[in-house]
C-alpha positions as CSV (number, residue, x, y, z in Angstrom):
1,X,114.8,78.5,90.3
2,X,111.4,76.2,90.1
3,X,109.1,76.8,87.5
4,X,109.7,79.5,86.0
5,X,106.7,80.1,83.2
6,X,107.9,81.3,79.5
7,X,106.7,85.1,79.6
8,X,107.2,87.8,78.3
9,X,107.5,90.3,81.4
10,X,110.1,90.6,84.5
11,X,109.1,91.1,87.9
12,X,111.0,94.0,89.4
13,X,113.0,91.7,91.7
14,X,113.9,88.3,91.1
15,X,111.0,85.6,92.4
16,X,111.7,81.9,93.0
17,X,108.8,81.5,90.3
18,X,107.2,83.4,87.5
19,X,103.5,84.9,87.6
20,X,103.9,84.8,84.1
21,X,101.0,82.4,84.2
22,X,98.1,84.2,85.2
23,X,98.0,85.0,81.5
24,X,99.9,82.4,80.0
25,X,100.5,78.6,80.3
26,X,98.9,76.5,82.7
27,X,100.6,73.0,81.5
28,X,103.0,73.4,84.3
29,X,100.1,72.1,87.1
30,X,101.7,69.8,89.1
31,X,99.1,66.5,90.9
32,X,96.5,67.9,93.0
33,X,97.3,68.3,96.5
34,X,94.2,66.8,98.3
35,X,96.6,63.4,97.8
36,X,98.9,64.4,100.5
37,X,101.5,61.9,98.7
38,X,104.0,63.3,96.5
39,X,106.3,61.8,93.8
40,X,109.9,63.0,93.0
41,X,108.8,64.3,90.0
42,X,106.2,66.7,91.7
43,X,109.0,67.5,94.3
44,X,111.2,68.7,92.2
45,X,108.9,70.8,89.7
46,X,107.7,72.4,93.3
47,X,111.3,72.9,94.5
48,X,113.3,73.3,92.0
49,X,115.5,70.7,92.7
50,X,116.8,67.8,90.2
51,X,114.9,64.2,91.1
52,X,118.7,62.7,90.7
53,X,119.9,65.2,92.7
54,X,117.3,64.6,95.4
55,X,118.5,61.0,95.0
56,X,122.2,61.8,95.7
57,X,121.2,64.0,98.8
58,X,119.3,61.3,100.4
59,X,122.4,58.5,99.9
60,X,125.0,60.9,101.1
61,X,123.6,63.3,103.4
62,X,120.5,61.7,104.8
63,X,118.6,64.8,103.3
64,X,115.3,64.7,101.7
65,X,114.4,61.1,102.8
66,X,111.6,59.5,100.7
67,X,108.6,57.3,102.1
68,X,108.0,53.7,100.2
69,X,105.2,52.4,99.1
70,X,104.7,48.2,99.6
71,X,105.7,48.4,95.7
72,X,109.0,50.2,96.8
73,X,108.1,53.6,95.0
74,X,109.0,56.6,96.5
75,X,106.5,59.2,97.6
76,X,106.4,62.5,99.9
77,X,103.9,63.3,102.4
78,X,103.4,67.3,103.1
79,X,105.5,67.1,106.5
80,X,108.9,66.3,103.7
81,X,107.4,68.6,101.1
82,X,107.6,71.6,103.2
83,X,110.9,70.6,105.2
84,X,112.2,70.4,101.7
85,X,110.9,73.5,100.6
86,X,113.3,74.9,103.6
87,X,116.3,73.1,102.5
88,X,115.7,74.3,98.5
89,X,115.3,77.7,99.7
90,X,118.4,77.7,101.4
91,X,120.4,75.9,98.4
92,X,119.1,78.7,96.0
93,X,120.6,81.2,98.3
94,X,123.9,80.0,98.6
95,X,124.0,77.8,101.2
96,X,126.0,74.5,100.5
97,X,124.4,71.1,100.6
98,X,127.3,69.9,103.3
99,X,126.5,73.1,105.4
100,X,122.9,72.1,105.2
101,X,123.0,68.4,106.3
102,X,125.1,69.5,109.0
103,X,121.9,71.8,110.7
104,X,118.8,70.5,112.6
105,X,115.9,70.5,110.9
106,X,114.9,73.3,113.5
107,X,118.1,75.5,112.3
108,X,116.9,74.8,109.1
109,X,113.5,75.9,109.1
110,X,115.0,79.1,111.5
111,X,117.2,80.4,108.9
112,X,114.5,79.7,106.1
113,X,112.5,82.1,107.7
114,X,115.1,84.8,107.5
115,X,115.1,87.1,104.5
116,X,118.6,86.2,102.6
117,X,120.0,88.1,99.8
118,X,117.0,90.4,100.3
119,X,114.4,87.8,98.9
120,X,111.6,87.7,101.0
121,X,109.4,87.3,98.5
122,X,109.8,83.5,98.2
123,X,109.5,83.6,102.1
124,X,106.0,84.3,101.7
125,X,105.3,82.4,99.0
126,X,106.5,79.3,100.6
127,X,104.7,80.2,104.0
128,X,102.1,80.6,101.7
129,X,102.8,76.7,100.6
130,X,102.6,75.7,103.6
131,X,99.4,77.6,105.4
132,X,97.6,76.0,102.1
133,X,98.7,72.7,102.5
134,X,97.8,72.7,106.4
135,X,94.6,74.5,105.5
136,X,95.5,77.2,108.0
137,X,93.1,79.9,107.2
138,X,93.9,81.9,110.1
139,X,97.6,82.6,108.8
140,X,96.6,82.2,105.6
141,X,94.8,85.1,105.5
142,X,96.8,87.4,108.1
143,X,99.2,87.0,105.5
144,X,97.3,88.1,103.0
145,X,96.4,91.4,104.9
146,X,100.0,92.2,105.9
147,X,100.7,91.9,102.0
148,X,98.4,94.1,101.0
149,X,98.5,96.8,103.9
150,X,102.4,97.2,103.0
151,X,102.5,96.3,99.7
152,X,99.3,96.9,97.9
153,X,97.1,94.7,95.9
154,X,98.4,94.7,92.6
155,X,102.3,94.0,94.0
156,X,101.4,91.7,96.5
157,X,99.5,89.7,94.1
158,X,102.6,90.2,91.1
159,X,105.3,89.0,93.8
160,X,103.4,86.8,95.9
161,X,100.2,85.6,95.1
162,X,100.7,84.6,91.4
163,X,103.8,83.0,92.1
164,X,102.6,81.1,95.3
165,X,99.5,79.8,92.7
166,X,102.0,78.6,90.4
167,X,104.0,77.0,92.5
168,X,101.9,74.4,94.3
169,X,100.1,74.0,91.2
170,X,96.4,75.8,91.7
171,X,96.1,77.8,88.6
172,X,92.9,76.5,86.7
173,X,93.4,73.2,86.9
174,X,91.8,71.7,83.2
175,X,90.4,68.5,85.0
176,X,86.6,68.7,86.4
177,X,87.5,67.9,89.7
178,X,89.4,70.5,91.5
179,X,91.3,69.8,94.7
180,X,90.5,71.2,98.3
181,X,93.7,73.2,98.6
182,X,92.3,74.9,95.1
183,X,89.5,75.8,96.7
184,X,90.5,76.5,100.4
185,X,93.2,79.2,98.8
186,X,91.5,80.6,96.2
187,X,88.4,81.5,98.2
188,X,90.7,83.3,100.6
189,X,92.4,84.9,97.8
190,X,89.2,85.9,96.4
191,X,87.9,87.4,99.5
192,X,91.5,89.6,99.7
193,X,90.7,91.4,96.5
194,X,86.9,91.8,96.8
195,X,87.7,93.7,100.1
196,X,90.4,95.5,98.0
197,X,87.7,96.3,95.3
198,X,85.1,97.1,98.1
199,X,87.8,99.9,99.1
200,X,87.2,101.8,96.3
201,X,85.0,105.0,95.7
202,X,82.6,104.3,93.2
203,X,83.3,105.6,89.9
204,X,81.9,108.7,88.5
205,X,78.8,108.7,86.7
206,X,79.5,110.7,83.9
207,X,82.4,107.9,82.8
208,X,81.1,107.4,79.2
209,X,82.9,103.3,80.1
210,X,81.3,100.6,81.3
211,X,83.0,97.0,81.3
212,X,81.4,93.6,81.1
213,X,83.4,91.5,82.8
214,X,83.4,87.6,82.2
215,X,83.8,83.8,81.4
216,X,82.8,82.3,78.0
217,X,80.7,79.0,78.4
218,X,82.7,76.1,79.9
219,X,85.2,78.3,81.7
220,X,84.9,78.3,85.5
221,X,88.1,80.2,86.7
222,X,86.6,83.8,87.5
223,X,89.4,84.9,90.1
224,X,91.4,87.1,87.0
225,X,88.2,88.5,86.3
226,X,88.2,90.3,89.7
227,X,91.7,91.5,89.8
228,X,90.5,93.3,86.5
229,X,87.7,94.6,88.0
230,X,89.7,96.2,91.1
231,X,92.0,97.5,88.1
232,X,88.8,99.3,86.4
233,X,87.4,100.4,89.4
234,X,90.8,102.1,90.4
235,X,90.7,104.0,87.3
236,X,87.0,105.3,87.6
237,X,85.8,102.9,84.7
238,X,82.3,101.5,86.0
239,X,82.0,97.3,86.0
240,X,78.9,94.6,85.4
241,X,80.6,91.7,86.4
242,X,78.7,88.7,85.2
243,X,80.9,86.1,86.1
244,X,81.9,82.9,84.8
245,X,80.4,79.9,82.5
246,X,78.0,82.6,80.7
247,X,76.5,81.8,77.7
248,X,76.7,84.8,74.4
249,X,72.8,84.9,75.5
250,X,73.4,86.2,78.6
251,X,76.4,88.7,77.2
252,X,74.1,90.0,75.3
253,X,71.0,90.7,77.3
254,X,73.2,91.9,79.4
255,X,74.5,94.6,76.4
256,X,70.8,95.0,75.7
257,X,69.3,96.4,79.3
258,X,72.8,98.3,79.9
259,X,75.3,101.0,78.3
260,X,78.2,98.2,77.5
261,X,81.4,99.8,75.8
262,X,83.6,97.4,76.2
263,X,83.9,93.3,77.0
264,X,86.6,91.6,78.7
265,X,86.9,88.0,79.0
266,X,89.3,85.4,80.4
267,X,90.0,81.9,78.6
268,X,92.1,80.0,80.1
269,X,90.6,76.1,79.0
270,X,89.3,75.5,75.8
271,X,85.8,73.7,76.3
272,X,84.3,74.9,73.7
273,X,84.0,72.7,70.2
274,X,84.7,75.2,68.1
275,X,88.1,76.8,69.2
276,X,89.4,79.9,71.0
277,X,89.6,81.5,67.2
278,X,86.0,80.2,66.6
279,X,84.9,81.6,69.7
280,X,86.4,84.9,69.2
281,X,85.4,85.7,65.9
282,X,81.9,84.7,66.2
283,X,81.6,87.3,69.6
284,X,83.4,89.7,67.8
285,X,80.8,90.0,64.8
286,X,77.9,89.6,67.1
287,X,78.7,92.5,69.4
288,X,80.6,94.4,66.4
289,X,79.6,97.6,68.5
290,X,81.5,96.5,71.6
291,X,85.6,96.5,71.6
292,X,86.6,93.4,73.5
293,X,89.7,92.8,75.6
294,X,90.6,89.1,76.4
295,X,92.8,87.7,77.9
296,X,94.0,83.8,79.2
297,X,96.0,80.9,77.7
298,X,93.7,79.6,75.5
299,X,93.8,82.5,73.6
300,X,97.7,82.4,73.2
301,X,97.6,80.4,69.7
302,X,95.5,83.5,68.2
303,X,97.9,85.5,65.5
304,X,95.2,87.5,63.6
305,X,92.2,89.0,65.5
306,X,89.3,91.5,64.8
307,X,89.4,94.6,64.4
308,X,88.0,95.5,68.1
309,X,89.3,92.8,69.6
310,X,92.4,93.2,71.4
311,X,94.5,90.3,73.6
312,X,96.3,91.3,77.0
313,X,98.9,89.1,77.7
314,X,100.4,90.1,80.6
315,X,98.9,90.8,84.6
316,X,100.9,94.4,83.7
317,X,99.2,95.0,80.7
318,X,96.0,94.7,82.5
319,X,97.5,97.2,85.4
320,X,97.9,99.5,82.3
321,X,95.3,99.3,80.8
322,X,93.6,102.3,78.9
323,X,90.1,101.8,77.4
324,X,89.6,103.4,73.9
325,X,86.5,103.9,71.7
């Protein structure tokens, strides 16, 4: 199945791609989508199928014909992405190639809207796919309520949402310019779980927690920090969220004017010169009376840590989550 990320947890049913990378790798980012041109290579990390076997389809079945540039390359525009999307879904589901090429492309996308072998998971992930390359907002986000009203936040965003980020390539891109789609989807994504967290009574008062909850310098992906904070607020543990690119200044006044027991913080890209290990040591000894949870792929090289520092490398590690003195 495409892209499946090297983690250490299982979904509870089989996905067509691993959320595994919320928390871990991020080196499997495909070209950003505001191109609207697509290579083989990116069409098969996206589908899962094999460029030479892409090749063989198009020379014997007509399937999965490519576009040519005046230099004779191939490329995809989004129309042949998402028809074949269709056809890869219906491959990885049993269907034979020869049974394929013998439907209309309307058959096709008919029965790759039908859940097969109980997997409608990757359904949604690749309508998902295809509201976000089409920028379709509307059913972009109707999808995103029907997830949540029948599946709840924290499985709809394990089963669908992380894997539909991985897949078309929109987890925290490294570069400084981010593509629409990035944006387009995450905001809507972003909106889902701030309604989710606005849902939420307010903790109690007399919870002796409160969690700080942000980005170190450099880092601009926030959207983990607010699936944590829906978490927290869940469990009655009172939040500051201060957001992303903060500085240890602001940390710290922020420790200073409020009753901070704990820090979390999500690294995904390293920008800062000294190292995640740098980073991490020198927070750890400068709010030695805080206990810090992080989380991220930056901070995956990290072996030995602080004392009251502890890493959380998985989305259900965060979903279980107990806060200690």
């Amino acid at each position: 199945m495409p892209l499946r990320a090297q983690s250490a947890w299982q979904p509870l049913l089989p996905l067509p791609a691993m959320a595994g990378t919320f928390f871990n790798k991020p080196d499997l980012l495909i070209k950003p989508f505001y191109m609207h041109h697509f290579t083989i290579r990116d069409v098969e990390n996206l589908s899962g199928i094999k460029a030479h076997t892409l090749r063989m389809w198009e020379q014997r079945y007509g399937l999965c014909v490519c576009k040519r540039k005046v230099s004779q390359h191939r490329y995809y525009d989004n129309e042949d992405l998402k028809y074949i999307l269709r056809i890869a879904y219906l491959y990885h589901n049993g269907y034979r190639i020869s049974r394929i090429a013998a439907l209309s492309a309307g058959e096709i996308t008919r029965l790759a809207s039908q859940s097969i072998n109980k997997d409608e998971y990757s359904i949604l992930v690749n309508e998902l796919v295809e509201c976000g390359l089409d920028y379709n907002g509307v059913q972009f986000e109707k999808m995103l309520r029907q997830l949540t009203t029948s599946m709840g936040l924290e499985k709809s965003l394990e089963r669908v949402v992380y894997p539909f980020l991985e897949k078309i390539g929109l987890l925290w891109m490294t570069g400084h310019v981010v593509p629409a789609q990035e944006h387009f989807c995450s905001y809507l994504i972003q909106k889902m779980i701030i309604a989710s967290i606005d849902g939420l009574p307010s903790p109690r008062h007399n919870n002796k927690y409160r969690v700080l909850l942000f980005t170190p310098k450099g880092e601009m992906h926030d959207l983990p920090l607010l699936f944590v904070q829906y978490i927290l607020k869940k469990k009655g543990i009172k939040t500051t969220m201060l957001g992303k690119n903060c500085s240890n200044e602001m940390i710290a006044y922020c420790c200073e004017h409020q009753q901070i027991t704990h820090l979390y913080l999500h690294f995904i890209t390293n920008f800062t010169n000294a190292g995640a290990g740098a980073y991490i040591g020198n927070l750890s000894t400068q709010f030695a009376a805080q206990q810090i949870l992080a989380s991220g792929a930056a901070l995956e090289v990290l072996t030995a840590l602080p004392s009251n520092v502890r890493l959380l490398r998985t989305p259900q590690e965060v979903i279980a989550l107990q806060l200690q003195d």
